[in-house]
ZADO-1210 file (C-alpha; in nm, 4 decimals, padded with zeros to 6 digits):
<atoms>
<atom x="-00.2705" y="-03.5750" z="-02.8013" code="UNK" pos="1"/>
<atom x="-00.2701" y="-03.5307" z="-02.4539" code="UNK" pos="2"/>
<atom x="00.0578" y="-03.3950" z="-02.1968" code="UNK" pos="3"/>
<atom x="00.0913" y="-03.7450" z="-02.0701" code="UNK" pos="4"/>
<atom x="00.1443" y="-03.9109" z="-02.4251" code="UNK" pos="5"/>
<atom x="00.3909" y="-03.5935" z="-02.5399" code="UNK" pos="6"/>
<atom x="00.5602" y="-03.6706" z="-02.2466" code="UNK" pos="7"/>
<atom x="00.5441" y="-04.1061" z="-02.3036" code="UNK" pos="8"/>
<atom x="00.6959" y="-04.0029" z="-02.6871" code="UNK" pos="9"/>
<atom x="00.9618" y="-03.7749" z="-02.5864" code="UNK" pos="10"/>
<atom x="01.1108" y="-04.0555" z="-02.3470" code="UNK" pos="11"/>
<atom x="01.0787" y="-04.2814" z="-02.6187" code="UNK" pos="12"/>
<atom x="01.2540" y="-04.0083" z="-02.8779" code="UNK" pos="13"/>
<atom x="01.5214" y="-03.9523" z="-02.6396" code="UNK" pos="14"/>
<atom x="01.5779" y="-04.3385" z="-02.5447" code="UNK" pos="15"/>
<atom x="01.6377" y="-04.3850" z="-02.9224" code="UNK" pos="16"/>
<atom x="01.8876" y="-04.0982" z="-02.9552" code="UNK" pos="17"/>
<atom x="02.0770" y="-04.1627" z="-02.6377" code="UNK" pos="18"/>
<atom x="02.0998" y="-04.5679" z="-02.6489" code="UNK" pos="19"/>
<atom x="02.4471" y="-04.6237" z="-02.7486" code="UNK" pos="20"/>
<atom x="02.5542" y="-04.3085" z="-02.5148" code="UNK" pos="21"/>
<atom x="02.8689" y="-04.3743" z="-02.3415" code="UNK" pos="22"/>
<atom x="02.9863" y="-04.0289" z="-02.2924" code="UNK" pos="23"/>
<atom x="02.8114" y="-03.8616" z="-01.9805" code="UNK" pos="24"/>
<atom x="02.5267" y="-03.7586" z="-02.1735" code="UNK" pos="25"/>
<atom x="02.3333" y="-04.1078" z="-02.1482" code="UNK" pos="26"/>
<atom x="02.0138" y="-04.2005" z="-02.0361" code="UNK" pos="27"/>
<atom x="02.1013" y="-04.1953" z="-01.6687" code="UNK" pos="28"/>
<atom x="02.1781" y="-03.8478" z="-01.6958" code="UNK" pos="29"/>
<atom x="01.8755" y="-03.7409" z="-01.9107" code="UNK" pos="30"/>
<atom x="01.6443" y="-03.8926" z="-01.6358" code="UNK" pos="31"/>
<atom x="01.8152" y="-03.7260" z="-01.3045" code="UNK" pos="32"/>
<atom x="01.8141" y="-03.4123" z="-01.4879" code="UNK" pos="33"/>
<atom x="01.4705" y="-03.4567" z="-01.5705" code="UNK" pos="34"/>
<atom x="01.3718" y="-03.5020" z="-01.2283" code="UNK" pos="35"/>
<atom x="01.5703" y="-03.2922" z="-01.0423" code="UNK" pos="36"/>
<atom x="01.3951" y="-03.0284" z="-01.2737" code="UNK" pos="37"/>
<atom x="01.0712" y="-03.2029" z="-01.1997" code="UNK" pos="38"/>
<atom x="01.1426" y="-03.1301" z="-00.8025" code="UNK" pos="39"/>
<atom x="01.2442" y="-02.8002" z="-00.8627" code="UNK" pos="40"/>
<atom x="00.9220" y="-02.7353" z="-01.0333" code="UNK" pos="41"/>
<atom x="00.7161" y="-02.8388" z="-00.7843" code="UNK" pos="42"/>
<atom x="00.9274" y="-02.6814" z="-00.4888" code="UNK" pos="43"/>
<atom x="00.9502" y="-02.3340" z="-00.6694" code="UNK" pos="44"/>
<atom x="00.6131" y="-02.3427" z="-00.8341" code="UNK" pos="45"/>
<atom x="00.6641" y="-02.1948" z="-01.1500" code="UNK" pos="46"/>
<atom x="00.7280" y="-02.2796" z="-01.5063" code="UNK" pos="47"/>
<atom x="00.4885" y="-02.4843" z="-01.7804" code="UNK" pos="48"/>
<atom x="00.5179" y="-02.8538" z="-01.6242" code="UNK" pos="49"/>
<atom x="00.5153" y="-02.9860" z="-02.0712" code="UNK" pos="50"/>
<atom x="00.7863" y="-02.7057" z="-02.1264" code="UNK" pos="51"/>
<atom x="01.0426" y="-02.8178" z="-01.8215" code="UNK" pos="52"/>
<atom x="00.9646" y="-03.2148" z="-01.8840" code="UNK" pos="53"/>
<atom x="01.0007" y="-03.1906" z="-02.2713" code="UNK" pos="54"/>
<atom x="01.3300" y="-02.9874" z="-02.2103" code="UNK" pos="55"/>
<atom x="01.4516" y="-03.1575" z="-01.9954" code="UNK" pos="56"/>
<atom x="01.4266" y="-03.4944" z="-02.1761" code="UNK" pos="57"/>
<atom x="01.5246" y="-03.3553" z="-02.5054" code="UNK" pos="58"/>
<atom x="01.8049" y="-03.1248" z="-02.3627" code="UNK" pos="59"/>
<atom x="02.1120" y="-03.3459" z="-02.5561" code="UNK" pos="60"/>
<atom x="01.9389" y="-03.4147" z="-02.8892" code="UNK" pos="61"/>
<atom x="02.0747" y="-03.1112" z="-03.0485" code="UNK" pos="62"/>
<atom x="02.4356" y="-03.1514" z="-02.8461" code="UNK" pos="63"/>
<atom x="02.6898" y="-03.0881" z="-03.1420" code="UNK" pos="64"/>
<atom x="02.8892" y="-03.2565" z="-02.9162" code="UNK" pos="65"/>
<atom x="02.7123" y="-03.5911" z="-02.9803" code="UNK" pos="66"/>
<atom x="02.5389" y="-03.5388" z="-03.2727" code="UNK" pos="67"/>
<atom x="02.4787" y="-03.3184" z="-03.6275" code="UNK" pos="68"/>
<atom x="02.3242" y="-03.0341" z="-03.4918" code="UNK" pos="69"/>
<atom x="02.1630" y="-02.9378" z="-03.7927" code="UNK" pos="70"/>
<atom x="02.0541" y="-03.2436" z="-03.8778" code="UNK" pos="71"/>
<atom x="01.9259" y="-03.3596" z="-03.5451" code="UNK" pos="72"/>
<atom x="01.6953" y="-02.9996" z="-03.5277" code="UNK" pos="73"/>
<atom x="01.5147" y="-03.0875" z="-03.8255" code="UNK" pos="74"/>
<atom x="01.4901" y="-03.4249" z="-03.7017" code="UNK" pos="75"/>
<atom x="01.3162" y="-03.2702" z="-03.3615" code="UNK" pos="76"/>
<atom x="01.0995" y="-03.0561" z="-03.5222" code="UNK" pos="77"/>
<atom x="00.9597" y="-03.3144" z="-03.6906" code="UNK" pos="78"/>
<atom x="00.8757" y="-03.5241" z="-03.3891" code="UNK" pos="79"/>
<atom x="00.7414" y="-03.1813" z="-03.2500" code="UNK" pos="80"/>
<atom x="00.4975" y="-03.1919" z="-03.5556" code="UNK" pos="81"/>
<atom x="00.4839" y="-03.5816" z="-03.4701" code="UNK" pos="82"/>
<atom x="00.3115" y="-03.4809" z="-03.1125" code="UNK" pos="83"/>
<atom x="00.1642" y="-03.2018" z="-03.2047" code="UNK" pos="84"/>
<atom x="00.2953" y="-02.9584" z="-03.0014" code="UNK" pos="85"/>
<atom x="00.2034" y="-02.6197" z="-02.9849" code="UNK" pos="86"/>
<atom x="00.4284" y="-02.3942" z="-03.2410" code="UNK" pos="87"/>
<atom x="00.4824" y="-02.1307" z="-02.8963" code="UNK" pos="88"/>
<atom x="00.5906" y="-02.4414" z="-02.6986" code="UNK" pos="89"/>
<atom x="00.8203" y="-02.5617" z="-02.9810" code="UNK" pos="90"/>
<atom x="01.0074" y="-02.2499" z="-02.9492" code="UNK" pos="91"/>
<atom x="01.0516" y="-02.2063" z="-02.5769" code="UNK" pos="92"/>
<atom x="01.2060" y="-02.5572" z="-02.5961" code="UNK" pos="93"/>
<atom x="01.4112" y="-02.5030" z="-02.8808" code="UNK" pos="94"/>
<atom x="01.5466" y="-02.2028" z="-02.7256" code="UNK" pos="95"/>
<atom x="01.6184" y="-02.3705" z="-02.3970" code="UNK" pos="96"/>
<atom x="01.7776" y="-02.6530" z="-02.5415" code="UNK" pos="97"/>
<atom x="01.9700" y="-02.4574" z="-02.7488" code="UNK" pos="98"/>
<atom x="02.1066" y="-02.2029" z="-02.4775" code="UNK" pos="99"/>
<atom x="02.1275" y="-02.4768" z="-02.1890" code="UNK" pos="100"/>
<atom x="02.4424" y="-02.5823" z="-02.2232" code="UNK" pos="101"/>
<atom x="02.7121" y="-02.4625" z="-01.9789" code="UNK" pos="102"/>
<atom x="02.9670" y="-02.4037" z="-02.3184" code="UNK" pos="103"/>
<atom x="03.2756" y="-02.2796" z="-02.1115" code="UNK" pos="104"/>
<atom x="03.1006" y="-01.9721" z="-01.9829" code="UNK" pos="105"/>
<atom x="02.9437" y="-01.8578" z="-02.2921" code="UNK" pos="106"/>
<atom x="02.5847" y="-01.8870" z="-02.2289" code="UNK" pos="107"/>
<atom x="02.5988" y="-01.7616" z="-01.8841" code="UNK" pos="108"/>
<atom x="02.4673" y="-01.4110" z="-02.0277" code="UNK" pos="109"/>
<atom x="02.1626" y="-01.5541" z="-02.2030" code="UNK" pos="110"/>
<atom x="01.8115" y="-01.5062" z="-02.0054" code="UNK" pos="111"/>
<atom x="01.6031" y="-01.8151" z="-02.0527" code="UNK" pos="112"/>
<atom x="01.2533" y="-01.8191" z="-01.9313" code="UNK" pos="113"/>
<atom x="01.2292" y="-01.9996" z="-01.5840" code="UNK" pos="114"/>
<atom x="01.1465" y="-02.3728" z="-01.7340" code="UNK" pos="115"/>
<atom x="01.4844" y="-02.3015" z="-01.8806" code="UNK" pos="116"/>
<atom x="01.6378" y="-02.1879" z="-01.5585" code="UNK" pos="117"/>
<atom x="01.5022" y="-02.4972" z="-01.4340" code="UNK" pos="118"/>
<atom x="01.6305" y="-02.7216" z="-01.6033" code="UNK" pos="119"/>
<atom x="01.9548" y="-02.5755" z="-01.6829" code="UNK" pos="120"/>
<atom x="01.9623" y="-02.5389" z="-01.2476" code="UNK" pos="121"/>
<atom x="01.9066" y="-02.9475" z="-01.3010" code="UNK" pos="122"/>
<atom x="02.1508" y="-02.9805" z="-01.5781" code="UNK" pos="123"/>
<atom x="02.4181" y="-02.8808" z="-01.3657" code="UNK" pos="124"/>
<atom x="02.3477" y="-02.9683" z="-01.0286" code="UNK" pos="125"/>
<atom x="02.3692" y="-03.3243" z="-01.2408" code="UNK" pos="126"/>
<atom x="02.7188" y="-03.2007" z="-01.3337" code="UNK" pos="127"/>
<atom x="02.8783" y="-03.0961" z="-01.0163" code="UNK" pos="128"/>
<atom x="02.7334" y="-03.4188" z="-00.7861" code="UNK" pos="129"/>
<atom x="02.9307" y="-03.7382" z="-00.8140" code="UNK" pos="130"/>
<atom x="02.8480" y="-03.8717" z="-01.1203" code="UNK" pos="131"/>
<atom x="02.9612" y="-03.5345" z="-01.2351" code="UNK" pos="132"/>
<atom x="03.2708" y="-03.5599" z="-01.0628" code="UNK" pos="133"/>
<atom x="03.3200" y="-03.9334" z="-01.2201" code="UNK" pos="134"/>
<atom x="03.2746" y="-03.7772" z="-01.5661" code="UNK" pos="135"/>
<atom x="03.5281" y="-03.5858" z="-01.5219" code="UNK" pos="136"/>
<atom x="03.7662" y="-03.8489" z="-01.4794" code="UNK" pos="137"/>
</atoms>
């Protein structure tokens, strides 16, 4: 399976997951993060292109905010298996997703790789713009 069709699957994956999304975390969001880390990207010219797109598209799945986390891993590993992406790839996600999240402070001390950096630079230049400042009303 080629990047292109990983890529077409994961937007279909996280359409399913995020279609009755009314808090913030909705499809909007999912697609200016994902290309605001898409620009960065290509401005900075770093990072695997399939690691920051799949990261930044899947980036909520395993929210424990809006979902069973544990649950909703196994459930993304599977689709992982699904596309079949590459185990190392799997895990740089995985880790990104699951370190991403702003938490009150408390992942500020972990290092991600720079797709992670990338996307969490996306994540919350998402948060602080005015649909940021909207969700916080």
């Amino acid at each position: 399976m080629n990047q292109a069709e990983q890529i077409l699957l994961a937007k279909e994956y996280m359409y399913q997951f995020h279609k009755n999304d009314y808090s913030g975390h909705d499809i909007a969001h999912i697609e200016r993060v994902t290309s605001l880390a898409k620009y960065i990207a290509k401005q900075e010219h770093q990072g695997d292109f399939l690691t920051i797109v799949l990261s930044a598209l899947l980036h909520d799945v395993i929210d424990d905010k809006l979902t069973d986390k544990h649950h909703a891993l196994s459930e993304l590993y599977q689709f992982f298996k699904k596309i079949k992406l590459d185990d190392s790839v799997q895990k740089n996600i995985i880790f990104i997703i699951k370190h991403l999240s702003y938490q009150n402070g408390r992942n500020n001390d972990v290092t991600l790789p720079i797709e992670g950096q990338i996307v969490r630079d996306a994540d919350r230049l998402d948060a602080i713009g005015a649909i940021g400042i909207a969700r916080t009303f």
